[in-house]
mmJSON file of the N, C-alpha and C atoms, coordinates in Angstrom:
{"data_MODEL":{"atom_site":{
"group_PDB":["ATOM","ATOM","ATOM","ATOM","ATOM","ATOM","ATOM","ATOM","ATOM","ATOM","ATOM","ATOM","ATOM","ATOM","ATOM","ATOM","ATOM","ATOM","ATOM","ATOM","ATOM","ATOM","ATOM","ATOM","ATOM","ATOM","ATOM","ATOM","ATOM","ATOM","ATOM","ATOM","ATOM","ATOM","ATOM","ATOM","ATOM","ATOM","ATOM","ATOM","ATOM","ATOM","ATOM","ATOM","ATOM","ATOM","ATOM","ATOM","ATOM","ATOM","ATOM","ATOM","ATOM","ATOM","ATOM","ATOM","ATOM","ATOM","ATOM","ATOM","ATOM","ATOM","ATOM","ATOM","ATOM","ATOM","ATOM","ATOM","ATOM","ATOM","ATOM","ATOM","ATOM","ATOM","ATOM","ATOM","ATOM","ATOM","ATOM","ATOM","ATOM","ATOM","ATOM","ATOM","ATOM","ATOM","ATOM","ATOM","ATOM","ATOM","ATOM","ATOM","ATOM","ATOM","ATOM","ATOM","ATOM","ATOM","ATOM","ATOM","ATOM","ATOM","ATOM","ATOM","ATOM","ATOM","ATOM","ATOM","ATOM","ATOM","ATOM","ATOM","ATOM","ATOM","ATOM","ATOM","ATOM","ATOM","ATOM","ATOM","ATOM","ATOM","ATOM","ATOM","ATOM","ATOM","ATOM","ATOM","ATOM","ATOM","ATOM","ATOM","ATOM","ATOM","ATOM","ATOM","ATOM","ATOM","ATOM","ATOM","ATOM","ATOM","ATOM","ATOM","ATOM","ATOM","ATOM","ATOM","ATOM","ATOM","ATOM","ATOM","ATOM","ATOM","ATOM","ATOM","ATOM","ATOM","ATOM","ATOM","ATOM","ATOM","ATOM","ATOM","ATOM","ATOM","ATOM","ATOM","ATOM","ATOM","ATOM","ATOM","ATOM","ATOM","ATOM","ATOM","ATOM","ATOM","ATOM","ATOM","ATOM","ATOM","ATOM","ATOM","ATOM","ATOM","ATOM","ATOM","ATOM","ATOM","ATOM","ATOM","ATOM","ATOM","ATOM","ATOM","ATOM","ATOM","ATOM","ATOM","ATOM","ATOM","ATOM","ATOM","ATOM","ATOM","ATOM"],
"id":[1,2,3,4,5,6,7,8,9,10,11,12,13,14,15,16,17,18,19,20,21,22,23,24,25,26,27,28,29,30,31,32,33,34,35,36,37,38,39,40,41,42,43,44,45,46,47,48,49,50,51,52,53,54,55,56,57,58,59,60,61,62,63,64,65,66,67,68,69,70,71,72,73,74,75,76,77,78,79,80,81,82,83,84,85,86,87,88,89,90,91,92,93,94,95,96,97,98,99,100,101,102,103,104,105,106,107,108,109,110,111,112,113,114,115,116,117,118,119,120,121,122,123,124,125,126,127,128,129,130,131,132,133,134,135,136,137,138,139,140,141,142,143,144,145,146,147,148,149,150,151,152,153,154,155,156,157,158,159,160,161,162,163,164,165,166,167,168,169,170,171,172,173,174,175,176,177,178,179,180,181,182,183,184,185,186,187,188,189,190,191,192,193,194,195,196,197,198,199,200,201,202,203,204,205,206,207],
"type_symbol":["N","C","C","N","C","C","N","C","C","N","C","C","N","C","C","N","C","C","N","C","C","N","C","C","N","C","C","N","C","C","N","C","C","N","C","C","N","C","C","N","C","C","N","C","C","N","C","C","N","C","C","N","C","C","N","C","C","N","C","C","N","C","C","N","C","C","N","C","C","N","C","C","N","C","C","N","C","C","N","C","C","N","C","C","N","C","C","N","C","C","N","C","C","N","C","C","N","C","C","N","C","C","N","C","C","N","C","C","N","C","C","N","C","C","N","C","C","N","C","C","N","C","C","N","C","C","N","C","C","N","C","C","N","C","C","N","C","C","N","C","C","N","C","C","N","C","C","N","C","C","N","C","C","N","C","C","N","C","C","N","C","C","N","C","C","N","C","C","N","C","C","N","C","C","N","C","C","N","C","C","N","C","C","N","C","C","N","C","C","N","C","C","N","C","C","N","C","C","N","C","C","N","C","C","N","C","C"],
"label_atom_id":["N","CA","C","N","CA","C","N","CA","C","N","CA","C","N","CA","C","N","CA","C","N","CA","C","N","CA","C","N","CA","C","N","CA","C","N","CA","C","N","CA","C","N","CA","C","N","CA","C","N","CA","C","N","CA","C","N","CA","C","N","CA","C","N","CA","C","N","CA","C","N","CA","C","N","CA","C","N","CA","C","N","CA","C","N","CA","C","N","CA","C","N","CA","C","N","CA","C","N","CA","C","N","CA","C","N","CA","C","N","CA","C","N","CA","C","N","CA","C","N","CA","C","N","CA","C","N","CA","C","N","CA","C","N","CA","C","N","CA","C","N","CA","C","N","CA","C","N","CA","C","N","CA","C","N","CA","C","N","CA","C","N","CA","C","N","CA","C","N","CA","C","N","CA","C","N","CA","C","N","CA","C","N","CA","C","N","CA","C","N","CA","C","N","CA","C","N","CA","C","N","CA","C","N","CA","C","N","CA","C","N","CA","C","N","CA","C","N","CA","C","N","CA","C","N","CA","C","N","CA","C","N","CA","C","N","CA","C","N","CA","C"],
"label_alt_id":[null,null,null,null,null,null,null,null,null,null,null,null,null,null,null,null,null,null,null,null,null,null,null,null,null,null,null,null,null,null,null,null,null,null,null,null,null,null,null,null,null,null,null,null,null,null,null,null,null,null,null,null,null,null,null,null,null,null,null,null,null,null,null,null,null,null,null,null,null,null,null,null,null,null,null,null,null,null,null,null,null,null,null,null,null,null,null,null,null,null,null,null,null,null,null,null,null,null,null,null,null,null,null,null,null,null,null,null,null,null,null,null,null,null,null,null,null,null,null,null,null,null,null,null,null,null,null,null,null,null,null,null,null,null,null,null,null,null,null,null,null,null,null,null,null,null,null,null,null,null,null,null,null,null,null,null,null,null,null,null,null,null,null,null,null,null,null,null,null,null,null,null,null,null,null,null,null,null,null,null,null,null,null,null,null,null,null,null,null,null,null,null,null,null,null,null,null,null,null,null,null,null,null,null,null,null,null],
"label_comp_id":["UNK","UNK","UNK","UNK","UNK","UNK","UNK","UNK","UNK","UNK","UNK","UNK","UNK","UNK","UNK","UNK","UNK","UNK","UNK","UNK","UNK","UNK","UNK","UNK","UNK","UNK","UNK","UNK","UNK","UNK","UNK","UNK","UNK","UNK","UNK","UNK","UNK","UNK","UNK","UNK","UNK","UNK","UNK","UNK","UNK","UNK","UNK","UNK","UNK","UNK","UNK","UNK","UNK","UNK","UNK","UNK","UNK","UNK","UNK","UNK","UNK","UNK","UNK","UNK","UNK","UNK","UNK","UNK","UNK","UNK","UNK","UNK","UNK","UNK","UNK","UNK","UNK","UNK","UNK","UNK","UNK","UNK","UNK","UNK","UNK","UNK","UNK","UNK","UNK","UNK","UNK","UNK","UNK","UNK","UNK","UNK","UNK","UNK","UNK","UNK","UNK","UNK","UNK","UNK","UNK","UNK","UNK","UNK","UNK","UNK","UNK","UNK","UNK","UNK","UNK","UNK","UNK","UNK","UNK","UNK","UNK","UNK","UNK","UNK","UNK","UNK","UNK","UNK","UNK","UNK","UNK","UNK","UNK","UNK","UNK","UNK","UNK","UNK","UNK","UNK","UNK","UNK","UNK","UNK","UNK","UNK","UNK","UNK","UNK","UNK","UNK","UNK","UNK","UNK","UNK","UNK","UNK","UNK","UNK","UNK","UNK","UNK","UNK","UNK","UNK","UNK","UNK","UNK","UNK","UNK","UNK","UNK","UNK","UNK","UNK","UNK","UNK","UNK","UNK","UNK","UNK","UNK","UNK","UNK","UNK","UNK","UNK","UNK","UNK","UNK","UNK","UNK","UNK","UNK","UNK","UNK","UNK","UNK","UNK","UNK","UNK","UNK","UNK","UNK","UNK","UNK","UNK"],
"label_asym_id":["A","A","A","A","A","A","A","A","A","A","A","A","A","A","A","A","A","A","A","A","A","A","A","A","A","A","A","A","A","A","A","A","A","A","A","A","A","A","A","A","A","A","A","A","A","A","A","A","A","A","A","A","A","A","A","A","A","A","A","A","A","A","A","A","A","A","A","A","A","A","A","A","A","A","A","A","A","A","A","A","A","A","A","A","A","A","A","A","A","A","A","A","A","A","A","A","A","A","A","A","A","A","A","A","A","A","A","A","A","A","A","A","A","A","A","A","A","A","A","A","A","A","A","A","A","A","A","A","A","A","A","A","A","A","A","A","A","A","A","A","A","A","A","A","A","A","A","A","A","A","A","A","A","A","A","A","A","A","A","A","A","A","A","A","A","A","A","A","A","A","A","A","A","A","A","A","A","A","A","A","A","A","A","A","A","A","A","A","A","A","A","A","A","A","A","A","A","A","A","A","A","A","A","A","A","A","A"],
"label_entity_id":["1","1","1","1","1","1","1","1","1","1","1","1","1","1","1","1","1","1","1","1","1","1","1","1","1","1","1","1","1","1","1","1","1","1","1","1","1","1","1","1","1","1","1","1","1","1","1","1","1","1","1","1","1","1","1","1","1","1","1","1","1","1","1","1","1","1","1","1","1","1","1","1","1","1","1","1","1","1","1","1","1","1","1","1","1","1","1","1","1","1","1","1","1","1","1","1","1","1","1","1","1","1","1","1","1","1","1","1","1","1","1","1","1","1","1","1","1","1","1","1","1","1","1","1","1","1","1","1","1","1","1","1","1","1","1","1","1","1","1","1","1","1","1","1","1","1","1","1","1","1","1","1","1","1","1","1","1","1","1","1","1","1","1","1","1","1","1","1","1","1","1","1","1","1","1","1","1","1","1","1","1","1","1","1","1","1","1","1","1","1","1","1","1","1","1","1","1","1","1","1","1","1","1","1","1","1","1"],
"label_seq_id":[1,1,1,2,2,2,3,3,3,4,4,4,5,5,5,6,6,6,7,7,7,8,8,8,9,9,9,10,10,10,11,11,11,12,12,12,13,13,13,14,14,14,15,15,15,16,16,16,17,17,17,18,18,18,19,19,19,20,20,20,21,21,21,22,22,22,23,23,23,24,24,24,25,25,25,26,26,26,27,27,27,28,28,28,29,29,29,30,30,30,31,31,31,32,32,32,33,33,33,34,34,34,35,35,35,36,36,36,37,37,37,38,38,38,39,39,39,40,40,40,41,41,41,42,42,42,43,43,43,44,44,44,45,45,45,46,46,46,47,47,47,48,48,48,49,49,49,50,50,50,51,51,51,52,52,52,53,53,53,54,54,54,55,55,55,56,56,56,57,57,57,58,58,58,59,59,59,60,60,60,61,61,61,62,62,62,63,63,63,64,64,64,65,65,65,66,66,66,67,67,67,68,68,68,69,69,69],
"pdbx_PDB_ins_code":[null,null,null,null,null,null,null,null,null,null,null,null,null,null,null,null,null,null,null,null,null,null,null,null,null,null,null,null,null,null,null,null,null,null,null,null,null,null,null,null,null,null,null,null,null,null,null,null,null,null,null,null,null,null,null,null,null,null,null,null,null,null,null,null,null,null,null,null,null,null,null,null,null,null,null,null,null,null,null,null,null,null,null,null,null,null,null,null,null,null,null,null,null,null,null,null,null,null,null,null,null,null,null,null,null,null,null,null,null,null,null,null,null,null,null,null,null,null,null,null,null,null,null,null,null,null,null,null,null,null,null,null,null,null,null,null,null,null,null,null,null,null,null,null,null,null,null,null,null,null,null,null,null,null,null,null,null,null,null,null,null,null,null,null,null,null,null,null,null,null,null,null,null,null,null,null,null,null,null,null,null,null,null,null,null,null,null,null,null,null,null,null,null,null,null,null,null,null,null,null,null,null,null,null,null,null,null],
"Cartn_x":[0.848,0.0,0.889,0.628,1.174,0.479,-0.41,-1.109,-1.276,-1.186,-0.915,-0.753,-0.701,-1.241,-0.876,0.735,1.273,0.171,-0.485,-1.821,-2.561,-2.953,-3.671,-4.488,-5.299,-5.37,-4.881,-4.726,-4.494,-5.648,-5.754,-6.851,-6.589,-7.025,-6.417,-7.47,-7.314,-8.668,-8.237,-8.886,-8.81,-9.69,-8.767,-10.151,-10.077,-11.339,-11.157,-12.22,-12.526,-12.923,-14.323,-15.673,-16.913,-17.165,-17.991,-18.34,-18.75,-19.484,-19.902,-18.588,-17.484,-16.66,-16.203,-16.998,-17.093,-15.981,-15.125,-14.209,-15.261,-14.566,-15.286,-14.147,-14.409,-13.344,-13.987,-13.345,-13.719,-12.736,-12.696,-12.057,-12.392,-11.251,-11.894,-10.394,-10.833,-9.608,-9.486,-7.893,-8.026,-8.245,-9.304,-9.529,-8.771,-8.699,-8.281,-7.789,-5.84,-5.668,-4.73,-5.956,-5.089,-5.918,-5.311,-5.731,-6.866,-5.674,-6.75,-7.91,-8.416,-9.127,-9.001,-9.218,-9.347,-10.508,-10.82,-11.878,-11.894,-12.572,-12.345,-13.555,-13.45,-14.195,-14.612,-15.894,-15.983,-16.824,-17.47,-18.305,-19.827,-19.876,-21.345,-21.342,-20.24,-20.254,-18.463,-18.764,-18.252,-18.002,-16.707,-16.426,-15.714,-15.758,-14.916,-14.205,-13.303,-12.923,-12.045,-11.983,-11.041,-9.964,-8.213,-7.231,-7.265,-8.008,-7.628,-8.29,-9.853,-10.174,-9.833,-8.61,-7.747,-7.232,-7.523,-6.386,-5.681,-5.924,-5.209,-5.293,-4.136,-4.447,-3.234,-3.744,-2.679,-3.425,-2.006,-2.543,-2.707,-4.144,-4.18,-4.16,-4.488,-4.229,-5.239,-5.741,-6.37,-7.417,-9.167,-9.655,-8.51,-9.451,-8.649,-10.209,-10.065,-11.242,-11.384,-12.019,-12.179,-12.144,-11.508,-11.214,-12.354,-13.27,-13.746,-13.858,-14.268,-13.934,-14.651],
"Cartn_y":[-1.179,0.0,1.236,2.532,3.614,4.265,4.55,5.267,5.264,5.911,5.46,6.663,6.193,7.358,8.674,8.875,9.962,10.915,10.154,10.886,11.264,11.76,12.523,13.703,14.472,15.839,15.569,14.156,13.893,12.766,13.228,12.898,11.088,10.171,9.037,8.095,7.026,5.805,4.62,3.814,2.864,1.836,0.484,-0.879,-1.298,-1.651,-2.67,-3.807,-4.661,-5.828,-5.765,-5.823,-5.59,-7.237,-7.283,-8.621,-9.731,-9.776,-10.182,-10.594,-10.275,-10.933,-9.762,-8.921,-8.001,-6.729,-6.314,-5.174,-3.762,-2.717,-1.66,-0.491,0.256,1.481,2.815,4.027,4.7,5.696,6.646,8.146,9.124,9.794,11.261,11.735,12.293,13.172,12.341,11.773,10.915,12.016,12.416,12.617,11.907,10.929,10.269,9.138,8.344,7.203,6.878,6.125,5.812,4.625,3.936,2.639,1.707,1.519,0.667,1.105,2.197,3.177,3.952,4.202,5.154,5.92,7.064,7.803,8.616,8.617,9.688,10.19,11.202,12.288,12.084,11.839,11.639,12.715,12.662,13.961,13.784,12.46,12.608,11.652,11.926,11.873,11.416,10.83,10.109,8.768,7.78,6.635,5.99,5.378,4.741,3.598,3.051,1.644,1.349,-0.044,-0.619,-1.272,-0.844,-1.044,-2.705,-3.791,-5.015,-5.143,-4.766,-4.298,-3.971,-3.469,-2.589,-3.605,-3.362,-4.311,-3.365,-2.882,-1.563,-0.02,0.751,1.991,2.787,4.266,4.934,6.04,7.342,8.875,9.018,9.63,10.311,11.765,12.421,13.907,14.671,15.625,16.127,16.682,17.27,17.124,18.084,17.963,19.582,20.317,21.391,22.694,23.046,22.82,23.358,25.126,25.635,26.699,27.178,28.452,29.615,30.376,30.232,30.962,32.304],
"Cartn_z":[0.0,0.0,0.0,-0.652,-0.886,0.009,0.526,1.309,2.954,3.517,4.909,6.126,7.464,8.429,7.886,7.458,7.28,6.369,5.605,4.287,4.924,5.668,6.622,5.964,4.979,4.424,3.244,2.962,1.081,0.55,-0.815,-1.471,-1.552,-1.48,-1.78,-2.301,-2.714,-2.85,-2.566,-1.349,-0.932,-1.616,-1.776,-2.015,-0.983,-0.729,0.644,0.065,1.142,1.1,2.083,1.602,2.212,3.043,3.497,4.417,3.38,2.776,1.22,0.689,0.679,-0.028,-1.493,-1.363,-3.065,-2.404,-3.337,-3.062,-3.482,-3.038,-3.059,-2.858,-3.842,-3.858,-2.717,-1.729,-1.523,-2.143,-2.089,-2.846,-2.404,-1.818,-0.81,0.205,0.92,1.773,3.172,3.345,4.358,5.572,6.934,7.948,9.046,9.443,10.336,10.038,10.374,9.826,11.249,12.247,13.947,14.057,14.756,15.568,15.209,13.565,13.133,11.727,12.417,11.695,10.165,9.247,8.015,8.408,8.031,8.35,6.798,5.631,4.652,4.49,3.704,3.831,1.929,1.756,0.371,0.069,-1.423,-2.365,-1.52,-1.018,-0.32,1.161,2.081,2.971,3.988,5.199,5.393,5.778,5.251,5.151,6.276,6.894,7.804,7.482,7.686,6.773,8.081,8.355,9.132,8.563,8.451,7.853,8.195,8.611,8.214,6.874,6.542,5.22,4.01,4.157,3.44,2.662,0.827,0.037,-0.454,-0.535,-1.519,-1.156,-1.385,-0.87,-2.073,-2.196,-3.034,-2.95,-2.848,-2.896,-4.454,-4.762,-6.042,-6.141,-7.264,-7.442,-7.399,-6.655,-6.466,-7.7,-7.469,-8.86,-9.606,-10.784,-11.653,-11.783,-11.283,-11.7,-13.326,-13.58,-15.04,-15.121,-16.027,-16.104,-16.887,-16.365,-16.868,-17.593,-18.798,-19.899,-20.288],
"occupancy":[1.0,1.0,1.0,1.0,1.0,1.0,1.0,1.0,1.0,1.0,1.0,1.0,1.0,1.0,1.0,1.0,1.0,1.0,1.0,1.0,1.0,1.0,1.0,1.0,1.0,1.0,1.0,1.0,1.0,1.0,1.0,1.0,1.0,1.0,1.0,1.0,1.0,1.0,1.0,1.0,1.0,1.0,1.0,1.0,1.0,1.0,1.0,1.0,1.0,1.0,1.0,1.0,1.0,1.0,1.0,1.0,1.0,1.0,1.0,1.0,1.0,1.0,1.0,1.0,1.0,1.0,1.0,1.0,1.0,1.0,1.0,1.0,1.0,1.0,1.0,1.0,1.0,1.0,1.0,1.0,1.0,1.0,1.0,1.0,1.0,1.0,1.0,1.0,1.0,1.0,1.0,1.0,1.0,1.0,1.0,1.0,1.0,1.0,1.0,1.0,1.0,1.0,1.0,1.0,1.0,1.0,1.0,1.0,1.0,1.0,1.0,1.0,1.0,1.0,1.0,1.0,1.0,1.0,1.0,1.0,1.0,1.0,1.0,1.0,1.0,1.0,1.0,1.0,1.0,1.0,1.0,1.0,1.0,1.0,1.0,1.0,1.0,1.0,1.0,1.0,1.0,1.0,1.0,1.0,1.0,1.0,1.0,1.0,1.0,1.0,1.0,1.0,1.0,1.0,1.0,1.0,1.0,1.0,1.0,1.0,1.0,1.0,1.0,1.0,1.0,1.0,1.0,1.0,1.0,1.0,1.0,1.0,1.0,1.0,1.0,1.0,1.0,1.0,1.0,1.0,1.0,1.0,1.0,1.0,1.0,1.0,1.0,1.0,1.0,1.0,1.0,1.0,1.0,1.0,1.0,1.0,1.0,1.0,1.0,1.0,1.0,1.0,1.0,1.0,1.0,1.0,1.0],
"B_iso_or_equiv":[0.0,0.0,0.0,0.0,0.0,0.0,0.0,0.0,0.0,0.0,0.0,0.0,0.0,0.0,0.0,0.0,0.0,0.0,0.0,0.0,0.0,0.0,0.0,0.0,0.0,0.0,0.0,0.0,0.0,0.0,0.0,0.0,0.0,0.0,0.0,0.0,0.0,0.0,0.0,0.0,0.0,0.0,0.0,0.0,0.0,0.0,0.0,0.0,0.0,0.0,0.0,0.0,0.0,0.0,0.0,0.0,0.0,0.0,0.0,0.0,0.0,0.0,0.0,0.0,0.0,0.0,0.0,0.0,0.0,0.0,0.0,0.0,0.0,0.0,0.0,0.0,0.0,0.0,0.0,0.0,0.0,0.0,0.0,0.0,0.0,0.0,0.0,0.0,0.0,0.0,0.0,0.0,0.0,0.0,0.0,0.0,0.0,0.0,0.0,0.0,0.0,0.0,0.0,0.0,0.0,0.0,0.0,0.0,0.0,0.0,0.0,0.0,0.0,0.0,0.0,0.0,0.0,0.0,0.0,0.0,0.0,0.0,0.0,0.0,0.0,0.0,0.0,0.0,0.0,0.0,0.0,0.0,0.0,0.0,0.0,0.0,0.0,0.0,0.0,0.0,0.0,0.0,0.0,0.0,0.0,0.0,0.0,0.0,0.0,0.0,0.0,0.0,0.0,0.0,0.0,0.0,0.0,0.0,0.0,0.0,0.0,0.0,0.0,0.0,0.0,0.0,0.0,0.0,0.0,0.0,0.0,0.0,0.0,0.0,0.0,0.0,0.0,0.0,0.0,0.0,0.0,0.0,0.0,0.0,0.0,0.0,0.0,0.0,0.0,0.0,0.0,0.0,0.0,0.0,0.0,0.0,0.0,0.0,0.0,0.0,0.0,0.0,0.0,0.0,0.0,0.0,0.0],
"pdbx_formal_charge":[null,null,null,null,null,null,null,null,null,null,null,null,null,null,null,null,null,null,null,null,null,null,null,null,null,null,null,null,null,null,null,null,null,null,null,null,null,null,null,null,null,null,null,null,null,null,null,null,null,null,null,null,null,null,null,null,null,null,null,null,null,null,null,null,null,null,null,null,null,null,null,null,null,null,null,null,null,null,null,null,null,null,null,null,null,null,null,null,null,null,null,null,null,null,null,null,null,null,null,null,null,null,null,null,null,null,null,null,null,null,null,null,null,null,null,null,null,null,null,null,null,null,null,null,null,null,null,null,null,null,null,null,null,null,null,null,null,null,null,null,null,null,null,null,null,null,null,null,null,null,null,null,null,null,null,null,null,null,null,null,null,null,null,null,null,null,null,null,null,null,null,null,null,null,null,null,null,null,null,null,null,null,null,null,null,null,null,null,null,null,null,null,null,null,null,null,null,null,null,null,null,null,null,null,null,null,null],
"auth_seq_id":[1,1,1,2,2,2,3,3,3,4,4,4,5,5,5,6,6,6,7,7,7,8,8,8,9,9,9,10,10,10,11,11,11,12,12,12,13,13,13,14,14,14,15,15,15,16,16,16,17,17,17,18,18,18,19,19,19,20,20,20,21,21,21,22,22,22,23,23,23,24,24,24,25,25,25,26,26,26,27,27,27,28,28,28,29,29,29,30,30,30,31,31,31,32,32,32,33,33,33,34,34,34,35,35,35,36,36,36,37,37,37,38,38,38,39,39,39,40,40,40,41,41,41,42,42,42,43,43,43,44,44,44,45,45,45,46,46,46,47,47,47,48,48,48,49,49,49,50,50,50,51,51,51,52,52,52,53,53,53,54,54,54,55,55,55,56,56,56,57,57,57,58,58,58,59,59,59,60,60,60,61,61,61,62,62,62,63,63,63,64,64,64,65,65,65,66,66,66,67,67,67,68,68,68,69,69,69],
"auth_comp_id":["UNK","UNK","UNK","UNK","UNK","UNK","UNK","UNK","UNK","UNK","UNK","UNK","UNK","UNK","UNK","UNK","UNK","UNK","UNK","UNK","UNK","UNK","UNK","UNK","UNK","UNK","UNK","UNK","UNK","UNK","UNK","UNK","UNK","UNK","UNK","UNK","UNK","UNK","UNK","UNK","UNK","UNK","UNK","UNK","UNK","UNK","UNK","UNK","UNK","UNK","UNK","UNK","UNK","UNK","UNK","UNK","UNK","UNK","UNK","UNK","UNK","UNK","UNK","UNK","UNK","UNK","UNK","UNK","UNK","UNK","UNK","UNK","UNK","UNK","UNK","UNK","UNK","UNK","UNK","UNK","UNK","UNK","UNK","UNK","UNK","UNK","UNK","UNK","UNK","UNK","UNK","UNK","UNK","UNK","UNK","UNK","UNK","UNK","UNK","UNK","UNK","UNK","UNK","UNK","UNK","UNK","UNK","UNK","UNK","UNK","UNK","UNK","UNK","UNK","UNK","UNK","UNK","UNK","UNK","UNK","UNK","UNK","UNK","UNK","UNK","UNK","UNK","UNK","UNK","UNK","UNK","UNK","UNK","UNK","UNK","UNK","UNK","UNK","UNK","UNK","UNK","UNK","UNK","UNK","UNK","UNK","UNK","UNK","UNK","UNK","UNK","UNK","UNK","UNK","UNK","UNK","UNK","UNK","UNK","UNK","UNK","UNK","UNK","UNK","UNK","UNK","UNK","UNK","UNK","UNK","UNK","UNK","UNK","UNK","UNK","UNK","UNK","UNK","UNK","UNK","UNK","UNK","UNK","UNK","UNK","UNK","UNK","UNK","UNK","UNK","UNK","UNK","UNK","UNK","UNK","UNK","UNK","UNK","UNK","UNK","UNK","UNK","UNK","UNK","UNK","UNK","UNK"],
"auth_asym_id":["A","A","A","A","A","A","A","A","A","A","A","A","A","A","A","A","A","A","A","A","A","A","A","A","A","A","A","A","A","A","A","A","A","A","A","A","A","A","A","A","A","A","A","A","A","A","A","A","A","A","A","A","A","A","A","A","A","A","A","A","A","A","A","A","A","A","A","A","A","A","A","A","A","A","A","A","A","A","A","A","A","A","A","A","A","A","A","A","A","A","A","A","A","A","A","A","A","A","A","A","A","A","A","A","A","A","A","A","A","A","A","A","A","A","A","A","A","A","A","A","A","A","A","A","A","A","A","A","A","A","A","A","A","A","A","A","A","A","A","A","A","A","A","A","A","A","A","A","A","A","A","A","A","A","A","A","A","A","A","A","A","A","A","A","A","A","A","A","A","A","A","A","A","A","A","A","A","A","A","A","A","A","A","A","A","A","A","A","A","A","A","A","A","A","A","A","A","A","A","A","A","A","A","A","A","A","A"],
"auth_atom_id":["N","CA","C","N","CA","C","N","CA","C","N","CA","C","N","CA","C","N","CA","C","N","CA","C","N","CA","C","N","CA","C","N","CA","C","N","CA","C","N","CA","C","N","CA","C","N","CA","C","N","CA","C","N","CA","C","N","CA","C","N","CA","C","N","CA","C","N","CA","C","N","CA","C","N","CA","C","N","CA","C","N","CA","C","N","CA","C","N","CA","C","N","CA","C","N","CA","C","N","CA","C","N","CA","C","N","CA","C","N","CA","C","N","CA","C","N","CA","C","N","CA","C","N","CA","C","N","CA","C","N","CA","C","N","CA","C","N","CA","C","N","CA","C","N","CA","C","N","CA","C","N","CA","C","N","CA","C","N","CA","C","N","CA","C","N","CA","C","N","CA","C","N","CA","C","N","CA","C","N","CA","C","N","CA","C","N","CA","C","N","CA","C","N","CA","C","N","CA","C","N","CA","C","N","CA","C","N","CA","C","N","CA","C","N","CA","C","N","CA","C","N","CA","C","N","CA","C","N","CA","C","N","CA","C","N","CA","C","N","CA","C"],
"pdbx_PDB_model_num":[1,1,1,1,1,1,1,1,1,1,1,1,1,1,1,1,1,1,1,1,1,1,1,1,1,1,1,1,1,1,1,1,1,1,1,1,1,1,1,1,1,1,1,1,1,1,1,1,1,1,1,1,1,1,1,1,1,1,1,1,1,1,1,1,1,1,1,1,1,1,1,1,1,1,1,1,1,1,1,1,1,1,1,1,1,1,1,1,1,1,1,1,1,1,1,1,1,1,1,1,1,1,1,1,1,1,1,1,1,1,1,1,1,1,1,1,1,1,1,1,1,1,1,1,1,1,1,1,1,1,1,1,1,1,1,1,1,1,1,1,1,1,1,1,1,1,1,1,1,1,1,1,1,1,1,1,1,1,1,1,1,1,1,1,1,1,1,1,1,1,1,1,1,1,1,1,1,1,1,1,1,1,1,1,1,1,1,1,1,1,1,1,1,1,1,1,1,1,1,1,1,1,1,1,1,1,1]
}}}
């Protein structure tokens, strides 16, 4: 995983692994990454994820604003 406590206030997307067995991406601003915990902050809410969950993690780049013409 690329992503991790230090990402704290960076945009990132986690897969994790749901109870079901089915993976599931979240994408958003990591809030909180302690004891266990992910906390992100997505476009329509917030996510909690527990890092045994966790298959995958990586910081991405923030949106791009479309420019104003």
């Amino acid at each position: 995983m690329s992503a991790g406590p230090a990402d704290v206030g960076a945009r990132v997307v986690l897969r994790r692994r749901l109870p079901d067995g089915v993976l599931s991406d979240v994408l958003g601003h990591v809030e909180q990454w302690s004891d266990g915990l992910v906390r992100v902050r997505t476009r329509t809410g917030t996510v909690e994820v527990a890092e045994a969950d966790l298959v995958a993690s990586k910081r991405v780049p923030e949106r791009r604003v479309p420019e104003r013409q």
